[in-house]
C-alpha positions as CSV (number, residue, x, y, z in Angstrom):
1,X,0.0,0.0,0.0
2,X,2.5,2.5,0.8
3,X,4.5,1.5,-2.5
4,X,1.2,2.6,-4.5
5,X,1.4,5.8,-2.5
6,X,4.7,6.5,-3.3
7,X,4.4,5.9,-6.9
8,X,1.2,7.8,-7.1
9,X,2.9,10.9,-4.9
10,X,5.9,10.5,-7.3
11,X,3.9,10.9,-10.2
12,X,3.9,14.7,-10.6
13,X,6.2,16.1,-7.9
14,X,8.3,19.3,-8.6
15,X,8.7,21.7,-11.4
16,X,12.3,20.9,-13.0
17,X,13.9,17.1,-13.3
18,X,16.1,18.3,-10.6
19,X,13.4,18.6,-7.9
20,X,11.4,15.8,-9.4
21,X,14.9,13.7,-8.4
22,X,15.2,15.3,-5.5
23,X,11.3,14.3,-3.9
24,X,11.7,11.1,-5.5
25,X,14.7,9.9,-3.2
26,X,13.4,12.0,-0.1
27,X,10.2,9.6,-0.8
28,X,12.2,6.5,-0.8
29,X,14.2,7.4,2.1
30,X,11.0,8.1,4.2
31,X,9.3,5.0,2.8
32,X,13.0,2.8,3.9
33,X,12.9,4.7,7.3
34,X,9.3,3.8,8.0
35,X,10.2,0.1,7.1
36,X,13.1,0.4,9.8
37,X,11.1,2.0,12.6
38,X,8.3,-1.2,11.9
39,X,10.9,-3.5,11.4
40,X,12.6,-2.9,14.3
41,X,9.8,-1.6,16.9
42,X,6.8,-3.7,15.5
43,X,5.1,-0.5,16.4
44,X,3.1,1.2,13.6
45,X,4.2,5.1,12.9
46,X,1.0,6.3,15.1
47,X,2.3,4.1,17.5
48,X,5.5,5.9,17.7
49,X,3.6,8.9,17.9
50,X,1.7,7.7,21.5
51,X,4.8,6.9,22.7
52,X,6.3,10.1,22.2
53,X,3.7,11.8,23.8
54,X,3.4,9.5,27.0
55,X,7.4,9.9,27.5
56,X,7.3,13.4,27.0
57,X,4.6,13.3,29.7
58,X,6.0,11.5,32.2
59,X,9.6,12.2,31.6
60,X,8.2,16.4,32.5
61,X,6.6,15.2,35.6
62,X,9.6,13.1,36.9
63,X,11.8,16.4,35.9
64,X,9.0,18.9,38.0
65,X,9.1,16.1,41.2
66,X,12.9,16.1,41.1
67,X,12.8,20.1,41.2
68,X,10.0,20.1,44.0
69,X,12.1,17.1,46.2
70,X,15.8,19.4,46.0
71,X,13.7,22.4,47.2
72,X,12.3,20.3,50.0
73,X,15.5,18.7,51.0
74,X,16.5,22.6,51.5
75,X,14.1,22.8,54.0
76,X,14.1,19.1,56.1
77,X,17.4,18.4,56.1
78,X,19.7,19.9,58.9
79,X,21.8,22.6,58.2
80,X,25.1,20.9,58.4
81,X,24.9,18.9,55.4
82,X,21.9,20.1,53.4
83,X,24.0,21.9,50.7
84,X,27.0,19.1,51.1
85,X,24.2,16.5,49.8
86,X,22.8,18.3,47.1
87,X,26.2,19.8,46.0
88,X,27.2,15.5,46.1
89,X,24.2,14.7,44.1
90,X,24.7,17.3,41.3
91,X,28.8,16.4,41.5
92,X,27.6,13.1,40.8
93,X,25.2,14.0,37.7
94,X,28.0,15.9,36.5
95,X,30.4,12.8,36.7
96,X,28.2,10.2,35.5
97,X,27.1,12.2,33.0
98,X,30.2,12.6,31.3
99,X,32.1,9.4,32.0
100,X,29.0,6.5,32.4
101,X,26.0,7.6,31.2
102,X,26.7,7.2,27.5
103,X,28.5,4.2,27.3
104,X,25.3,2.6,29.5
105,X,22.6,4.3,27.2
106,X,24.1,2.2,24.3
107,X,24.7,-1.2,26.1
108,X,21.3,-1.1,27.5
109,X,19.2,1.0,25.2
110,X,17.8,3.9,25.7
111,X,14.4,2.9,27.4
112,X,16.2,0.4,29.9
113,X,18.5,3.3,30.9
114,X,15.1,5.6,31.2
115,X,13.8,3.0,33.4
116,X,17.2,2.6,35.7
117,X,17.7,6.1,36.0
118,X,14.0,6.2,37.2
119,X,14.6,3.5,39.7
120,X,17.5,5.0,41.2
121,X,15.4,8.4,41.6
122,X,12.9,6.0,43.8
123,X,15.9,5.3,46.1
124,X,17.1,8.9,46.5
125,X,13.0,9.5,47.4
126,X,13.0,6.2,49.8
127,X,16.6,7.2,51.3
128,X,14.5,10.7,51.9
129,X,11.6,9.2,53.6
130,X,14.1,6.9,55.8
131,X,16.0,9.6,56.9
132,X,12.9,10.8,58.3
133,X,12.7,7.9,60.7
134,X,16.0,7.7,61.9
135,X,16.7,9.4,64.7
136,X,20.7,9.9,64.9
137,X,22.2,12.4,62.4
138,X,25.1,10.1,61.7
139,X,22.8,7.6,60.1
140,X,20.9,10.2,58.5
141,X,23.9,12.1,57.2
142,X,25.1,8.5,55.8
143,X,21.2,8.0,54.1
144,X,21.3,11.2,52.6
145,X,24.5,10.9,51.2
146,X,23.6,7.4,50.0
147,X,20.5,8.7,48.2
148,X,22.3,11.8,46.6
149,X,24.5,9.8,45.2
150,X,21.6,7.2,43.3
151,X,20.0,10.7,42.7
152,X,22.8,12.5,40.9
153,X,23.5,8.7,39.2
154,X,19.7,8.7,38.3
155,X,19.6,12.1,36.4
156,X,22.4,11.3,34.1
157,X,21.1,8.0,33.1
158,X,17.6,9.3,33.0
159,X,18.5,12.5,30.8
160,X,21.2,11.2,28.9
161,X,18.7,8.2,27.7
162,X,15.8,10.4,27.4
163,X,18.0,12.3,24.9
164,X,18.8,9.0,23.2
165,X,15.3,8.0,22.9
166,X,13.8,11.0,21.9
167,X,16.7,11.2,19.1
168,X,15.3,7.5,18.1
169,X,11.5,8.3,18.5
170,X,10.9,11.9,15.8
């Protein structure tokens, strides 16, 4: 079906031969790169589309929570080592980032990296909620360092693979 389209859109296409060439291969490359995508994904172009849109979705409201839970950490955690943790977390992001990240985005693939960079933002958040339980600061100190450390890991995974995969998805 799309080869009848193709020939039929190919039919009467620009106004010199030169342009008429021109569409014809951008045609045949779109029509090979749809193949690809469904040969690869077994996910129809629309499919794709949906796809896009939830990850964009949820990949904005994991971005907004992160924001919300570094403001909050600013206010719960004790003033000795509030901006020691977050200053580790973002050290972190900014190491993984440019030594890890990559090289696990392209062992794993982009949406299994999405998904541990996710999972290691739920320890930072569980790590957060334990600390509020504990009731000596050298235990807490060591929890909050532990989860600024999967949080800073997290966030490069998560936004070096969301690049990745939004890269493979348009």
């Amino acid at each position: 079906m799309r080869n009848k389209r193709l020939e039929a859109s190919s039919s009467s296409l620009g106004s010199s031969p030169q342009e008429d060439a021109r569409m014809r291969v951008s045609l045949r490359f779109g029509y090979v790169a749809d193949q690809v995508h469904y040969a690869v994904s077994d996910l129809k172009p629309h499919e794709w589309v949906r796809n896009f849109h939830v990850m964009s979705i949820c990949i904005g409201m994991n971005h907004a929570v992160q924001e919300l839970f570094l403001t909050y950490t600013e206010l719960i955690y004790p003033s000795h080592f509030r901006f020691r943790c977050n200053t580790t977390l973002c050290s972190c992001w900014a190491l993984t980032s440019l030594l890890l990240a990559s090289p696990v985005t392209s062992n794993l693939g982009s949406k299994a990296t999405i998904v541990l960079g996710l999972v290691l933002h739920c320890v930072q958040y569980l790590a957060f909620m334990l600390c509020g339980l504990l009731p000596d600061a050298g235990h807490v100190a060591a929890v909050a360092f532990f989860g600024a450390v999967n949080g800073g890991v997290g966030a490069a995974f998560l936004w070096t693979a969301e690049g990745a995969f939004f890269a493979q998805t348009t």
